[in-house]
Chimera marker file (.cmm) of the C-alpha trace (Angstrom):
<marker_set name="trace">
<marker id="1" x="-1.980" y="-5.157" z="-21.244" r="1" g="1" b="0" radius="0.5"/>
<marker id="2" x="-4.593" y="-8.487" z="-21.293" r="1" g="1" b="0" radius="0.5"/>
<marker id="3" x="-2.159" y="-10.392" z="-18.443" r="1" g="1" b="0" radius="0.5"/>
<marker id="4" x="-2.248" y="-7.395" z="-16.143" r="1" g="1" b="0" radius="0.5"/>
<marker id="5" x="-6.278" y="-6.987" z="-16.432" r="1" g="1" b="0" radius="0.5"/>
<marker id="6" x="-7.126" y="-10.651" z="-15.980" r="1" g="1" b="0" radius="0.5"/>
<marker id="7" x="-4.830" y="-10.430" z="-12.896" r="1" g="1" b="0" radius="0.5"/>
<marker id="8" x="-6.564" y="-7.228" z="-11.514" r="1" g="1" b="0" radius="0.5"/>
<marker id="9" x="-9.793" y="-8.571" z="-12.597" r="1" g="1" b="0" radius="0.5"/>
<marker id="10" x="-9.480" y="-11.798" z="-11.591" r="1" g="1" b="0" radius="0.5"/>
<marker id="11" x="-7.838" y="-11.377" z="-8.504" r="1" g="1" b="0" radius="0.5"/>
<marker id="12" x="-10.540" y="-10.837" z="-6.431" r="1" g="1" b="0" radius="0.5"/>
<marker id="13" x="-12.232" y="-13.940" z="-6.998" r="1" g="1" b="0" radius="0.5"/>
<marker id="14" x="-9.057" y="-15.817" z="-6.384" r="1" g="1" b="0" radius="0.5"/>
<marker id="15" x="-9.730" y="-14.130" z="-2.851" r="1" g="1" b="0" radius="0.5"/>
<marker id="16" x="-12.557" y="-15.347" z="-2.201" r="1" g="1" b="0" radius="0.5"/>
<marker id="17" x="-11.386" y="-18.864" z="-2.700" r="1" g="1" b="0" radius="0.5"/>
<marker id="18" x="-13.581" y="-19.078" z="-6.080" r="1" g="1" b="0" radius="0.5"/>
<marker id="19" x="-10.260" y="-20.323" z="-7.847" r="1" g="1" b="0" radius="0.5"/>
<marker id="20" x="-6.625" y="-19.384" z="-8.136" r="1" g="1" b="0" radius="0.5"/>
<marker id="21" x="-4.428" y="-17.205" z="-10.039" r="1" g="1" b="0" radius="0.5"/>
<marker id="22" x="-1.409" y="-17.749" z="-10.710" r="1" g="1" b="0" radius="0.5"/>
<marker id="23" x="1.842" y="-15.834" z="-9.015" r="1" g="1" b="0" radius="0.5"/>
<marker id="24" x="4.809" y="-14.499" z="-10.645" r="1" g="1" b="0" radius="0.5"/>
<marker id="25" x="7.873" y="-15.306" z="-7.760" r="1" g="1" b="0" radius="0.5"/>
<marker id="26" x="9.649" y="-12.067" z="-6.881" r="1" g="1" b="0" radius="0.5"/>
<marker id="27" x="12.731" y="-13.911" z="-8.215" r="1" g="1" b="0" radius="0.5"/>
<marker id="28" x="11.091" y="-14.636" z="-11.667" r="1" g="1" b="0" radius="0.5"/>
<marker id="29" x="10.403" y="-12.287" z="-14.695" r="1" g="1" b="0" radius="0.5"/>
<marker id="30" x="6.668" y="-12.531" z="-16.237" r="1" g="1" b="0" radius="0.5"/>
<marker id="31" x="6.593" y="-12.832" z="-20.205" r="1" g="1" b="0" radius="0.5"/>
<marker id="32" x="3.066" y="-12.570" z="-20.133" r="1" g="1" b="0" radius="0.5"/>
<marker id="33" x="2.525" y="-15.255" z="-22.581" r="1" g="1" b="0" radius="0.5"/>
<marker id="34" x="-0.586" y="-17.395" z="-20.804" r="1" g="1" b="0" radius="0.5"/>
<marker id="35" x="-2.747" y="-16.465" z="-18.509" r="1" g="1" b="0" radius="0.5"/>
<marker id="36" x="-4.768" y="-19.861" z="-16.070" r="1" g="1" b="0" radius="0.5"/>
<marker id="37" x="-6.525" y="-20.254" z="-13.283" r="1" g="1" b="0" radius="0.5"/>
<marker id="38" x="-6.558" y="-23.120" z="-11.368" r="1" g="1" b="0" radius="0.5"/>
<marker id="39" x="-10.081" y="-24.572" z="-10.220" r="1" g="1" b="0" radius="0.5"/>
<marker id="40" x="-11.104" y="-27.148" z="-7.367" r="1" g="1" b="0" radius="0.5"/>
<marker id="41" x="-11.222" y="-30.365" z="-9.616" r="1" g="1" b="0" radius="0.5"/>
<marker id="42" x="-11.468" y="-31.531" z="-12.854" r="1" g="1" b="0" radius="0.5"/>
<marker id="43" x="-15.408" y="-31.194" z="-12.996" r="1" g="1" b="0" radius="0.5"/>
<marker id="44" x="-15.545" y="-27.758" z="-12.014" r="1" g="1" b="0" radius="0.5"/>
<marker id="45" x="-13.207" y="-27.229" z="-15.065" r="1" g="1" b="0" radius="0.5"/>
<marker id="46" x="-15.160" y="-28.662" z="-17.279" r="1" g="1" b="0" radius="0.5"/>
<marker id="47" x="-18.073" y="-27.089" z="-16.101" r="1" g="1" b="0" radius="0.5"/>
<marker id="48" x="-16.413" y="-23.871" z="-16.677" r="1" g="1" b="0" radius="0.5"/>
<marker id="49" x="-15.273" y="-24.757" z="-20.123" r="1" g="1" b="0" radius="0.5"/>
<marker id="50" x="-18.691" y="-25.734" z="-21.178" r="1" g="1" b="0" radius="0.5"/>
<marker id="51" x="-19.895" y="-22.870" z="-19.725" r="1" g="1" b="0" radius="0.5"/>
<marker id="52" x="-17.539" y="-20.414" z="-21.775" r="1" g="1" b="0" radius="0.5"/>
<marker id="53" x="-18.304" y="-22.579" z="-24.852" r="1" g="1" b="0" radius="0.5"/>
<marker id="54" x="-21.903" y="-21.455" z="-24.328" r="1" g="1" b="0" radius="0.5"/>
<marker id="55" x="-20.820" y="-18.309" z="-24.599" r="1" g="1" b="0" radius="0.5"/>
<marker id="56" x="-18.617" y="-18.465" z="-27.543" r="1" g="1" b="0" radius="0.5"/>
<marker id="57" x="-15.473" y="-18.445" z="-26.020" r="1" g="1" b="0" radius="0.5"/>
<marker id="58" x="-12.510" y="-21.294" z="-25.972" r="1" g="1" b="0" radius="0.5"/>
<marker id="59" x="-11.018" y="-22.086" z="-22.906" r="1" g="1" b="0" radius="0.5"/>
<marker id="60" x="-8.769" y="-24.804" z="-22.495" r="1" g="1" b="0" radius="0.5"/>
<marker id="61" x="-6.500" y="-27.192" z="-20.517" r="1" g="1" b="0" radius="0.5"/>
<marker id="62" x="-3.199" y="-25.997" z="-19.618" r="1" g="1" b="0" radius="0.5"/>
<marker id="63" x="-0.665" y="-29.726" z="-20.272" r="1" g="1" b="0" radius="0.5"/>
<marker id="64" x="-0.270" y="-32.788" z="-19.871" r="1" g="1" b="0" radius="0.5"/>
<marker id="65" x="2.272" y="-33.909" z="-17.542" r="1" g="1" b="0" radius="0.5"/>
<marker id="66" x="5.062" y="-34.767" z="-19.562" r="1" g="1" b="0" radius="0.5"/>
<marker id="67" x="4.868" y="-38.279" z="-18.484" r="1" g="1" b="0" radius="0.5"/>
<marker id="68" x="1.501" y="-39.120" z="-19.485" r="1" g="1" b="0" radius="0.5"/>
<marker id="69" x="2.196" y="-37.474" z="-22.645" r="1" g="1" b="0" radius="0.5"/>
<marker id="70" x="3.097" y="-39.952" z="-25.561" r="1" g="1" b="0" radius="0.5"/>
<marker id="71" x="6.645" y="-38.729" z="-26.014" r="1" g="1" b="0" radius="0.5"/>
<marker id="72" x="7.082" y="-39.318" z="-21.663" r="1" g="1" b="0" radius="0.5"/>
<marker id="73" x="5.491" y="-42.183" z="-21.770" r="1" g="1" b="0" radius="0.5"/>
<marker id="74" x="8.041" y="-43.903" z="-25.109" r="1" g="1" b="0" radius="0.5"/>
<marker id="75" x="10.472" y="-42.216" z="-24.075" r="1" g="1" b="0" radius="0.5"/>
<marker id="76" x="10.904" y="-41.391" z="-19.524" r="1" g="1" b="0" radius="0.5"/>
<marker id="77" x="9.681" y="-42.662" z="-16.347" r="1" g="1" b="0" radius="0.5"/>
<marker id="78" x="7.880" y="-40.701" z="-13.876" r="1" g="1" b="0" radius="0.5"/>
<marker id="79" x="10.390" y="-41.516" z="-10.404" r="1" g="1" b="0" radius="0.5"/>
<marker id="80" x="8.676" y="-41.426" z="-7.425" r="1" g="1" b="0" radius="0.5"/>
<marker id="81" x="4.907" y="-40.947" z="-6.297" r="1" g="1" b="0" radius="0.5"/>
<marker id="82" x="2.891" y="-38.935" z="-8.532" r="1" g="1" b="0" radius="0.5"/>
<marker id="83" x="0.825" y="-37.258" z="-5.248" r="1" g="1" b="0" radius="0.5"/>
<marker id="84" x="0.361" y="-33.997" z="-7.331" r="1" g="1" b="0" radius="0.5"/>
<marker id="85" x="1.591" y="-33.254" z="-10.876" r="1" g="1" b="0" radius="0.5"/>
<marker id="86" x="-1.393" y="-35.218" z="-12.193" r="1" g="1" b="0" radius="0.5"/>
<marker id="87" x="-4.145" y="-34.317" z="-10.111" r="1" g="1" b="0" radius="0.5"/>
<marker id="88" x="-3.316" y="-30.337" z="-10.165" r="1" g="1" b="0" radius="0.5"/>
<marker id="89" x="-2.663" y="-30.481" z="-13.648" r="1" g="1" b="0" radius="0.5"/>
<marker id="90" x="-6.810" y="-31.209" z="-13.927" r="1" g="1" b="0" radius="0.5"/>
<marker id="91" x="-7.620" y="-28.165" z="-12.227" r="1" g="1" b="0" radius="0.5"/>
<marker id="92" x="-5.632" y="-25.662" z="-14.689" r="1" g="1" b="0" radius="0.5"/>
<marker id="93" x="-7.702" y="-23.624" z="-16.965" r="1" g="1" b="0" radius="0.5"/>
<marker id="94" x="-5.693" y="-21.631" z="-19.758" r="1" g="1" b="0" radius="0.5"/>
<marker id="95" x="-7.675" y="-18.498" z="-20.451" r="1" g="1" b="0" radius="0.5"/>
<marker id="96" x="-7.599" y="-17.280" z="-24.227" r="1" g="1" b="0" radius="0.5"/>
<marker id="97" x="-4.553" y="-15.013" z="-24.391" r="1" g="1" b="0" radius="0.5"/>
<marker id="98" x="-3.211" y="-13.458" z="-28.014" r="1" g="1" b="0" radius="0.5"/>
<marker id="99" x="-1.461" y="-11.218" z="-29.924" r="1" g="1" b="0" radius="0.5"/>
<marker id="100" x="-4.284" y="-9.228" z="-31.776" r="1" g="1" b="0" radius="0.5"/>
<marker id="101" x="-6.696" y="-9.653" z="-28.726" r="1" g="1" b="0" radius="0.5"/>
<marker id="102" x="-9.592" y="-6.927" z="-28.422" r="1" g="1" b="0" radius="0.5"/>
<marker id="103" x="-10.149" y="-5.032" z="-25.283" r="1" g="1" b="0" radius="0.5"/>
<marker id="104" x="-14.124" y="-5.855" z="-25.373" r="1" g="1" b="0" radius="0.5"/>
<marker id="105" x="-13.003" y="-9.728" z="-26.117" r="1" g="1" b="0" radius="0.5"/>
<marker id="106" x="-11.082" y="-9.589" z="-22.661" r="1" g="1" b="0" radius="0.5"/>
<marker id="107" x="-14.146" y="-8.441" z="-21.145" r="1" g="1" b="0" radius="0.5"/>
<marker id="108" x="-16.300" y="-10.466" z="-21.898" r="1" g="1" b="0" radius="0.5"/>
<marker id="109" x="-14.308" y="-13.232" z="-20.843" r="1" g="1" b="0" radius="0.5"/>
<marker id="110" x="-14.365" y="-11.750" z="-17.560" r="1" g="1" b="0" radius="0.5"/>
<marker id="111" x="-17.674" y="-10.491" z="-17.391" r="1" g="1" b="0" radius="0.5"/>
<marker id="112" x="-18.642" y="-14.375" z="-18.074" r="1" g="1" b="0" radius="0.5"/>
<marker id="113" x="-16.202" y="-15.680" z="-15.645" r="1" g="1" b="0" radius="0.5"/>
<marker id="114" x="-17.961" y="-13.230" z="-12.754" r="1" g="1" b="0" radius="0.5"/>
<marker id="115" x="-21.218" y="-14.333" z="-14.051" r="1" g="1" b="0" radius="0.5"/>
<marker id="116" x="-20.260" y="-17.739" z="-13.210" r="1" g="1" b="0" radius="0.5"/>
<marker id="117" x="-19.113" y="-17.301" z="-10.093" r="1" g="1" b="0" radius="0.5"/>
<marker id="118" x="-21.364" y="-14.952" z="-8.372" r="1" g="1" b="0" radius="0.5"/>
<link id1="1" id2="2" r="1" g="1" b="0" radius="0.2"/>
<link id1="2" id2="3" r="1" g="1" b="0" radius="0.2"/>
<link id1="3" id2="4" r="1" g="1" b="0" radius="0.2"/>
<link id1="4" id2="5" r="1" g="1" b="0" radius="0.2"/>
<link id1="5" id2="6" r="1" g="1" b="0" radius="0.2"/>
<link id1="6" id2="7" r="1" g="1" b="0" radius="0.2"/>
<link id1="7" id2="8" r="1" g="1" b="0" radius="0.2"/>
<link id1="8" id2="9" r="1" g="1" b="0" radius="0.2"/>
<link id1="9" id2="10" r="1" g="1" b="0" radius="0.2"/>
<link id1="10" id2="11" r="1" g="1" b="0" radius="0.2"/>
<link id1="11" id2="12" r="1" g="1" b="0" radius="0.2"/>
<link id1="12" id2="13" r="1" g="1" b="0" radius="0.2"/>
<link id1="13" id2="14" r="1" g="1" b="0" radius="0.2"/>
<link id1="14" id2="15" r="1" g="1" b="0" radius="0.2"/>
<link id1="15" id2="16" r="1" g="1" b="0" radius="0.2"/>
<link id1="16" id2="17" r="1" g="1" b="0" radius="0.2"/>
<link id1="17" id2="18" r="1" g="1" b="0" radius="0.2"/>
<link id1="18" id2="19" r="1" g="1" b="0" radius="0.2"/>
<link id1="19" id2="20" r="1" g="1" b="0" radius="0.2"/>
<link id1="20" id2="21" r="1" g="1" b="0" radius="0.2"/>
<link id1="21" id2="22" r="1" g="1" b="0" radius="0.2"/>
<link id1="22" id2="23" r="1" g="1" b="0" radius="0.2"/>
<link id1="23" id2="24" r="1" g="1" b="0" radius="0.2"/>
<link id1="24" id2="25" r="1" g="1" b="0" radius="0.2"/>
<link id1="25" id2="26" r="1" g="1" b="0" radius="0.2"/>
<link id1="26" id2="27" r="1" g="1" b="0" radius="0.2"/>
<link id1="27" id2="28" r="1" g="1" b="0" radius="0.2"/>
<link id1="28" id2="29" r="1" g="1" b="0" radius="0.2"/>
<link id1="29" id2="30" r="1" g="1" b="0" radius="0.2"/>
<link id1="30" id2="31" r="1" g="1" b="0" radius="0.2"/>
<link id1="31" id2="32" r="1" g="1" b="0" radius="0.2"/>
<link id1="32" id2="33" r="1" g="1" b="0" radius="0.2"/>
<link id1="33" id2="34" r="1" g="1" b="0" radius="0.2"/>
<link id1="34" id2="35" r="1" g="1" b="0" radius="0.2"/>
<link id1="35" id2="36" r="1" g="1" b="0" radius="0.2"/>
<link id1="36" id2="37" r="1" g="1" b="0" radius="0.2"/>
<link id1="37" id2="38" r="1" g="1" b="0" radius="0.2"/>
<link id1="38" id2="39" r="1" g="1" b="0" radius="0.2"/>
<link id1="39" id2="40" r="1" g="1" b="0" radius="0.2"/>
<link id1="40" id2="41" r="1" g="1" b="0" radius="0.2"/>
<link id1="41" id2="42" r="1" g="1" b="0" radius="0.2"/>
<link id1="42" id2="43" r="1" g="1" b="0" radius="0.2"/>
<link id1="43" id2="44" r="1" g="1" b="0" radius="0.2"/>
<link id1="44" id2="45" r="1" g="1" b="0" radius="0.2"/>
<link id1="45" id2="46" r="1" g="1" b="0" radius="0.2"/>
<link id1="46" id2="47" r="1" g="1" b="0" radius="0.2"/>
<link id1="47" id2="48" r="1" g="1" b="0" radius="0.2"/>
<link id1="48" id2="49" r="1" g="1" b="0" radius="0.2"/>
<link id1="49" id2="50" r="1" g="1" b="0" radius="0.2"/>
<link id1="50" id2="51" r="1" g="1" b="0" radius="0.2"/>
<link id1="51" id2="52" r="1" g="1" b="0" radius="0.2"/>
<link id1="52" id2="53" r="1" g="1" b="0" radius="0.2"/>
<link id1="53" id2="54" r="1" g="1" b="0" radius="0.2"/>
<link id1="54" id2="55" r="1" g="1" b="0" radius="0.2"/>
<link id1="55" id2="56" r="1" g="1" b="0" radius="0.2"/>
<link id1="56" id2="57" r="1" g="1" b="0" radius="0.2"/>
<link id1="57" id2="58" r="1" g="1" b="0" radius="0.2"/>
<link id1="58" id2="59" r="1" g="1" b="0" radius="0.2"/>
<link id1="59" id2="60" r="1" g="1" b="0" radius="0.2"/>
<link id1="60" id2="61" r="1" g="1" b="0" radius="0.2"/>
<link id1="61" id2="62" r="1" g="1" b="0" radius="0.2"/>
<link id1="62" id2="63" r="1" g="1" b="0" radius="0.2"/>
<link id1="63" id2="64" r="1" g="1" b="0" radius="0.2"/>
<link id1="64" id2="65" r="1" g="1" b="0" radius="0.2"/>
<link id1="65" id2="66" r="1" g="1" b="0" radius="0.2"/>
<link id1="66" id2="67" r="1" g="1" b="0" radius="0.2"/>
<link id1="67" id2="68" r="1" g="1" b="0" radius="0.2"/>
<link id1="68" id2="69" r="1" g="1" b="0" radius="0.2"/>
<link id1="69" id2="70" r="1" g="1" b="0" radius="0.2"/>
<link id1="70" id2="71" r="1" g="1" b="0" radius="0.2"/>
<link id1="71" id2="72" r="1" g="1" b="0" radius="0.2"/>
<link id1="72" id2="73" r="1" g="1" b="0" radius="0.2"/>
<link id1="73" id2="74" r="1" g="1" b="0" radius="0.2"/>
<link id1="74" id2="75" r="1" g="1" b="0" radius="0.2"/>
<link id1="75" id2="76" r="1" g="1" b="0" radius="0.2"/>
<link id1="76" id2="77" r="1" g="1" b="0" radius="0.2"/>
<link id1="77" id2="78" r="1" g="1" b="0" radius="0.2"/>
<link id1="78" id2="79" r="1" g="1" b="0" radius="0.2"/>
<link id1="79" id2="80" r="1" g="1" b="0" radius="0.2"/>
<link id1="80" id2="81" r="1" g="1" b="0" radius="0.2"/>
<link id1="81" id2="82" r="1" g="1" b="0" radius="0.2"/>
<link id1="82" id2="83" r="1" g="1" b="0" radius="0.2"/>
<link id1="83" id2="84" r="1" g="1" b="0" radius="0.2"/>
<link id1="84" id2="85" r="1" g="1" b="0" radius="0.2"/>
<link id1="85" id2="86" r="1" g="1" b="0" radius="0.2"/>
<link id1="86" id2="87" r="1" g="1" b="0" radius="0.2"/>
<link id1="87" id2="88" r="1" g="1" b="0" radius="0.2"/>
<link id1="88" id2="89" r="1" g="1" b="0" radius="0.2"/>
<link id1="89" id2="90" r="1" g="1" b="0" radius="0.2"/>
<link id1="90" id2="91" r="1" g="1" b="0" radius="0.2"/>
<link id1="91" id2="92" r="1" g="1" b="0" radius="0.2"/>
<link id1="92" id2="93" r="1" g="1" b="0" radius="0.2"/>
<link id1="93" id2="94" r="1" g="1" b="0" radius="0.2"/>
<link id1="94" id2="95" r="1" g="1" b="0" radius="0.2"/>
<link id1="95" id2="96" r="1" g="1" b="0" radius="0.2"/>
<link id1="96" id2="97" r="1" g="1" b="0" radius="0.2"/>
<link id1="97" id2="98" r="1" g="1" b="0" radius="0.2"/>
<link id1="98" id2="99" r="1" g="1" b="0" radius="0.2"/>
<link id1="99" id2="100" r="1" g="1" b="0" radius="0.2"/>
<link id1="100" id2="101" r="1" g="1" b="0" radius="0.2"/>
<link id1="101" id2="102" r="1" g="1" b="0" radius="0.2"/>
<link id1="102" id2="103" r="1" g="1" b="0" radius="0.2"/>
<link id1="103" id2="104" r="1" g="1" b="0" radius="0.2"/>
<link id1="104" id2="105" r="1" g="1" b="0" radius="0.2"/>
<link id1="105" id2="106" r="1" g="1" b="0" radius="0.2"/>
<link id1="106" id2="107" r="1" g="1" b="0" radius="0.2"/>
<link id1="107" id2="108" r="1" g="1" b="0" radius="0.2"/>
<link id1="108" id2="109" r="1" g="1" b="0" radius="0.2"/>
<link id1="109" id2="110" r="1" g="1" b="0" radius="0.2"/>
<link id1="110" id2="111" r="1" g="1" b="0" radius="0.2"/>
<link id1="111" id2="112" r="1" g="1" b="0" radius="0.2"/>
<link id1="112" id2="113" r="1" g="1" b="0" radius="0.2"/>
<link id1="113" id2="114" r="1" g="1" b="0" radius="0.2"/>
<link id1="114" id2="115" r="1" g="1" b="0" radius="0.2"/>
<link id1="115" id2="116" r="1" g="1" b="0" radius="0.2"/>
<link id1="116" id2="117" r="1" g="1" b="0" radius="0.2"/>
<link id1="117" id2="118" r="1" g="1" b="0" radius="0.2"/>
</marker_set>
């Protein structure tokens, strides 16, 4: 399954403190519909976008916080201090996750994303 190898794959990086993955709570069920990685900052995301786009591969951002989107901002109000929706939301990369995905797709993307990192 794609999910499972970009978490084996990827996993060892997020070690290392190159970038996170994300975790499934013991609580929670995974549907295994996106796969991200969350980066340092905004730059290093774009970087790594650019990067991918290089390579023929489209990477993207994850949201936008539902109250800087134009439906939250007609129609709610963030309440309280925005200390971290915003700024983490800048960090999430969505990796390219689909139905009729190929095996040697997958591994590219990770080959490139070790290539970048190393």
């Amino acid at each position: 399954m794609i999910w499972n190898k970009y978490q084996k794959e990827l996993s060892k990086y997020s070690l290392k403190n190159k970038f996170e993955i994300q975790k499934i709570p013991k609580y929670s069920e995974q549907n295994f519909h996106i796969f991200f990685i969350k980066l340092k900052n905004e730059k290093e995301r774009k970087d790594i976008v650019d990067y991918l786009s290089s390579k023929g591969i489209s990477a993207s951002f994850h949201y936008i916080p539902l109250h800087s989107s134009i439906g939250g901002l007609k129609y709610g109000r963030f309440y309280g201090e925005d200390k971290y929706t915003t700024k983490e939301s800048l960090k999430i990369l969505r990796l390219p996750l689909f139905y009729n995905m190929k095996l040697i797709e997958l591994e590219l993307i990770i080959k490139f994303l070790k290539q970048y990192f190393i």
